[in-house]
C-alpha positions in Angstrom: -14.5 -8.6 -18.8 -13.6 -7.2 -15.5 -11.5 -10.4 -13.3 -10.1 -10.3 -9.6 -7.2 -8.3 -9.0 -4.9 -9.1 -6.0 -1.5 -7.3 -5.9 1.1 -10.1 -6.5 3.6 -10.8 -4.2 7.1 -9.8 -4.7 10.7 -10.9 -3.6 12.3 -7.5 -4.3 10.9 -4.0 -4.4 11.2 -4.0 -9.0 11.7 -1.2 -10.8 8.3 1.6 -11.2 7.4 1.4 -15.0 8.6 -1.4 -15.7 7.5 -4.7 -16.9 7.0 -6.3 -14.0 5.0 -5.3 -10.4 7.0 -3.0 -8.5 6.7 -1.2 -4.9 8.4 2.0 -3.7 8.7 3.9 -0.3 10.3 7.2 0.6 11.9 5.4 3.3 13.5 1.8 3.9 15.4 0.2 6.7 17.5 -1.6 5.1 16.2 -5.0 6.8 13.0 -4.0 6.3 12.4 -2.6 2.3 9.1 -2.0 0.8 8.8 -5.6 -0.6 8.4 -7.2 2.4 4.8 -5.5 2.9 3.7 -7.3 -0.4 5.4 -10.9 -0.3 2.9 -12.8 1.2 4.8 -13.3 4.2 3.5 -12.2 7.9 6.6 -12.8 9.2 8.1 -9.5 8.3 7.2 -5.9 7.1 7.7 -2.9 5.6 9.2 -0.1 7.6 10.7 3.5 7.2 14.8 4.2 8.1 13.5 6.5 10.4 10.8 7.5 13.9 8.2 10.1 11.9 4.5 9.4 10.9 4.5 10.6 7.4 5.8 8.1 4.6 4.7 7.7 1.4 4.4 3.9 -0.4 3.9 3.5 -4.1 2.4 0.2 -5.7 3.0 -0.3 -9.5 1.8 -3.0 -12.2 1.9 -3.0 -15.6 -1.6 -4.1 -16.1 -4.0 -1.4 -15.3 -6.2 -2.3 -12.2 -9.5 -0.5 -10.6 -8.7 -1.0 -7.1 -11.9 -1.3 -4.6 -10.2 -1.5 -1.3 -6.3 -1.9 -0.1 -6.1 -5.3 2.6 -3.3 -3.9 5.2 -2.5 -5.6 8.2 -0.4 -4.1 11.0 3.1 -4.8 13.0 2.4 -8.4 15.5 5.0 -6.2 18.2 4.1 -3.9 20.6 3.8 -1.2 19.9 1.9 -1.9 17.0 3.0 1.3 14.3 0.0 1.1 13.0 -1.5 3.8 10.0 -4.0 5.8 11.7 -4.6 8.2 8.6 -4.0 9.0 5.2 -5.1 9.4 1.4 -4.6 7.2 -1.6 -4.1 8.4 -5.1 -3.7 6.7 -8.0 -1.9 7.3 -11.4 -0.9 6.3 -15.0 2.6 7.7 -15.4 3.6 8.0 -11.5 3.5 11.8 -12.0 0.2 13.0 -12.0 -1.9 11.9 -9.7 -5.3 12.0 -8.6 -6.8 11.6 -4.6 -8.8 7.4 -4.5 -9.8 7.7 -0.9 -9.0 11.2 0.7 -8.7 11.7 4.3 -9.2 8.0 5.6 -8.9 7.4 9.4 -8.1 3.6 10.7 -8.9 2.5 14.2 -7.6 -1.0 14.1 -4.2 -0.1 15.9 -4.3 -3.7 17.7 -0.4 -5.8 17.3 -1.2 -7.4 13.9 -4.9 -6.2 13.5 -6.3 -6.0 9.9 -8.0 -3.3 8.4 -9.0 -2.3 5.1 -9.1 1.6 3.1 -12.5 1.0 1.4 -12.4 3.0 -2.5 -15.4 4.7 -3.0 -17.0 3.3 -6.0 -17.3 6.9 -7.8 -14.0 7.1 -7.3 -12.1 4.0 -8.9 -10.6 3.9 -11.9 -7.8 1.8 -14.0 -4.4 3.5 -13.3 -0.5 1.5 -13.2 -0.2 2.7 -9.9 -1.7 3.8 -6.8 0.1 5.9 -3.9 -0.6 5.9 -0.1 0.7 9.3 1.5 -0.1 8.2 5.3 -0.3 10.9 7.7 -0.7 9.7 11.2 0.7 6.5 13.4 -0.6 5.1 16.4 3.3 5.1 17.5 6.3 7.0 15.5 6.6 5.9 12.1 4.1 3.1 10.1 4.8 -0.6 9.6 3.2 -2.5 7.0 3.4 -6.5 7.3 0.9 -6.8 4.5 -0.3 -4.0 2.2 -2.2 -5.0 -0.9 -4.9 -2.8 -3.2 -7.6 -5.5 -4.1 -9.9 -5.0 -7.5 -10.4 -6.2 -10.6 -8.4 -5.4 -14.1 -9.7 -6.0 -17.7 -8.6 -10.1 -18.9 -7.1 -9.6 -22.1 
């Protein structure tokens, strides 16, 4: 029976393939690593060690989810950084994926605006992890303060 899947939050980024939930980005400043986009807290974010658009951020469960969207919301500053474009993939083994949602465009770029990546239904499927590859900021490189896919998984 299919049951509502919310990423969990985390207090550290976990290891991918592992037991537990885990997140990953090509790029961290070091006060702001990838787990802070998935802790539940609006009080800080994710964001990149460096000024360019394209990043890539992994999420990663042990438990096979079907995700139907991905909840983000964007920095509260100003500028905002927010993800203006991108694809999502997902994956079993972290290696091979395959394109969720290509070519999505945002237009929420408002100081802590939310926004969701809708997953065409012909599209989902149960995968360990899913992959956003953004592609375009509204302002040098992407911030996440909250990043979450949202489906349903199968209760054991």
């Amino acid at each position: 029976m299919e049951t509502a899947y919310t990423f969990p939050n985390l207090t550290a980024n976990g290891t991918l393939g592992g037991a537990t939930a885990a997140v990953w980005a090509d790029s961290e400043n070091s006060s702001y690593p990838a787990y802070k986009a998935v802790n539940g807290n609006t009080g800080d974010f994710w964001a990149p060690n460096d000024v360019l658009a394209n990043h890539t951020f992994i999420w990663y469960d042990p438990i096979p989810f079907k995700a139907v969207q991905y909840n983000m919301t964007n920095y509260g500053g100003s500028p905002a950084y927010a993800i203006t474009a991108g694809t999502t993939y997902y994956s079993n083994d972290g290696t091979n994926w395959t394109v969720e949602t290509a070519s999505f465009t945002n237009s929420v770029v408002s100081s802590g605006g939310t926004w969701s990546i809708p997953v065409n239904e012909a599209n989902r499927s149960y995968a360990k992890y899913r992959k956003l590859v953004i592609t375009a900021t509204s302002y040098q490189n992407p911030s996440i303060v909250e990043g979450k896919p949202i489906g349903y998984y199968i209760a054991q």
